[in-house]
C-alpha positions, 0 to 999 in steps of 0.5 A, a space after each residue: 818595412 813600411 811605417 805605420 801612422 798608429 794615430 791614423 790608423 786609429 783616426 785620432 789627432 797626435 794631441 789625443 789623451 789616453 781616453 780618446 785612444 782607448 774609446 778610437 780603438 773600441 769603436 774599430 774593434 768593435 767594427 772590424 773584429 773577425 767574429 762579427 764584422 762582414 767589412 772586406 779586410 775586416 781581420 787585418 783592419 783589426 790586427 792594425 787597431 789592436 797594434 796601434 793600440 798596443 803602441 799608444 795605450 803606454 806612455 812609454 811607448 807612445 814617448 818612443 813612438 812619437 820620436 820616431 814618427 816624425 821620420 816616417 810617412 804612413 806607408 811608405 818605408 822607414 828608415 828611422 833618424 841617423 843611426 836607428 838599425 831597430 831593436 835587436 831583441 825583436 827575434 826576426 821581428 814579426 815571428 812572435 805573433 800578430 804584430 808587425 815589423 815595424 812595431 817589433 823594430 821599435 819594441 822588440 817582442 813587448 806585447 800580448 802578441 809575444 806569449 805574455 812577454 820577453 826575457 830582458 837583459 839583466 846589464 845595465 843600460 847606458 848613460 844618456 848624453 846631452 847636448 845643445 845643438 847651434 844651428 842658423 835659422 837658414 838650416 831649420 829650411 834645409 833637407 840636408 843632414 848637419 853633422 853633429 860631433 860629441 863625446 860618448 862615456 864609457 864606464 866598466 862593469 862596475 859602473 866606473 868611468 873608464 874613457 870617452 870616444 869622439 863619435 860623430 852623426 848626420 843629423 837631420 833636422 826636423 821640419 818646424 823645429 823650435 829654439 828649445 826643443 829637445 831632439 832624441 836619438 835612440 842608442 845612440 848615447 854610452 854604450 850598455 854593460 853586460 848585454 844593456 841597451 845603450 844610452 840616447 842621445 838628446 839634441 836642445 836645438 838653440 838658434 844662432 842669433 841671425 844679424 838680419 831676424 828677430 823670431 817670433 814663433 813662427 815668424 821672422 821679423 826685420 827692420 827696414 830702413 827708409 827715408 822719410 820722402 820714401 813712406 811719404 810717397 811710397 817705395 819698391 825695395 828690395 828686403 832679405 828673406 832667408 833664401 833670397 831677395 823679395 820686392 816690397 812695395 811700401 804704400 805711401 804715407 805709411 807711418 814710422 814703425 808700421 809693419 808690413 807682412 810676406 806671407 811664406 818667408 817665416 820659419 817652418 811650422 810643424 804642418 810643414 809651412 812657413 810663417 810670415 816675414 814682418 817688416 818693420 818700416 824705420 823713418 831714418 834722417 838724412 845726415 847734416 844736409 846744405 843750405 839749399 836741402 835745409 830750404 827744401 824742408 822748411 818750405 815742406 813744413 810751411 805747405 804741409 801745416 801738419 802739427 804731429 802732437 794735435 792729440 798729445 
């Protein structure tokens, strides 16, 4: 089963309101509809735009979808987030009409395709769960899953809290995740009542305060100390990032408080890049020092004849 990019295929961007969808969809149907179209694969073109349609014109459906889609690329297969076996009410999945697998793994037999409808259950659907997700920034950089481990209620046909079972999942975290943001695993919250759906399961990412980095969106901040005679004649030094060292070159005279930027070594974006690492130069002074450095600096201040507060 191959995933389906309904905003590519109806050649809008994600953020499209429900106007731009329904005009996207027009134009394709007027192009490709069977009756009238001499395009090659003119009928299969306008089964997908009416699908994509199907999916985007509810903003129920398109909540769901837009869950999904960030686990899957555009014909390639689909597996889904950790957990997600599709639903179980799709009834072989594409036997009920003109739409496709995947549509009937995400909502079942729900659509114009499906004889105008779909017997639903009459139990009660499960409780939700809701949890805040810790995680190190270095994690919003990897590929592998985090186990995540909660408490899942049980309740009886009368709605009365009976248990609660340890339930734990790998849990991939998703590219340009933000500190905040609100992750929803479908099904994966209390089980249903009398043949209900069961519940979801949300995740609010929270980030670990890192001992090094300050966040700001998309990019990292980090102070770096310095000596004076080290921004006054500059310096090649050595500054963390996330996955490793860089060498910075820090030109001379530059000033107490100036930024420097890495391009590449913030956090990831929703595009899939990375922000910029800003370093933040901080003079520091040299503790109590002899008489003979002491001379040194006065002698610095006599040559120098630089009185910092001329426009004070």
């Amino acid at each position: 089963m191959d995933f389906k990019d309904y905003y590519k295929i109806l050649g809008v961007e994600p953020t499209a309101d429900d106007k731009a969808i329904k005009a996207a969809y027009r134009k394709l149907a007027r192009k490709y509809h069977p009756d009238v179209s001499k395009e090659k694969d003119a009928e299969a073109k306008f089964k997908d735009a009416s699908e994509a349609y199907e999916a985007l014109k509810s903003a129920d459906k398109r909540a769901e979808y837009d869950d999904l889609r960030r686990y899957g690329q555009h014909g390639q297969p689909f597996q889904g987030p950790p957990g997600w076996k599709g639903r179980a009410d799709a009834g072989g999945f594409g036997d009920g009409g003109d739409f496709s697998d995947f549509f009937s793994s995400i909502f079942g037999n729900r659509g114009p395709g499906f004889g105008g409808g779909h017997s639903r259950s009459t139990g009660r659907r499960g409780q939700d769960v809701e949890m805040e997700l810790p995680i190190f920034l270095e994690e919003t950089l990897s590929a592998e899953s985090k186990k995540v481990s909660f408490q899942v209620p049980h309740y009886n046909a009368a709605g009365q809290h009976v248990s609660n079972t340890s339930k734990s999942l790998n849990v991939k975290i998703p590219a340009g995740v933000a500190d905040g943001e609100r992750i929803r695993l479908k099904g994966q919250g209390a089980p249903g009542v009398g043949g209900g759906a069961n519940g979801d399961l949300y995740l609010t990412i929270r980030f670990a305060p890192h001992p090094k980095f300050d966040i700001e969106g998309e990019n990292l901040i980090i102070t770096l100390p310095l000596a004076p005679w080290e921004l006054a004649l500059g310096a090649e030094v050595a500054v963390p990032t996330l996955t490793g060292k860089i060498h910075l070159k820090v030109p001379a005279g530059s000033q107490n408080g100036q930024r420097l930027r890495a391009k590449g070594h913030g956090l990831l974006n929703k595009a899939g890049h990375r922000g910029y690492l800003f370093v933040q130069l901080k003079a520091v002074m040299p503790k109590a020092s002899g008489d003979d450095v002491k001379a040194l600096w006065q002698e610095l201040a006599k040559k120098a004849a630089f009185n910092p507060r001329e426009h004070f």
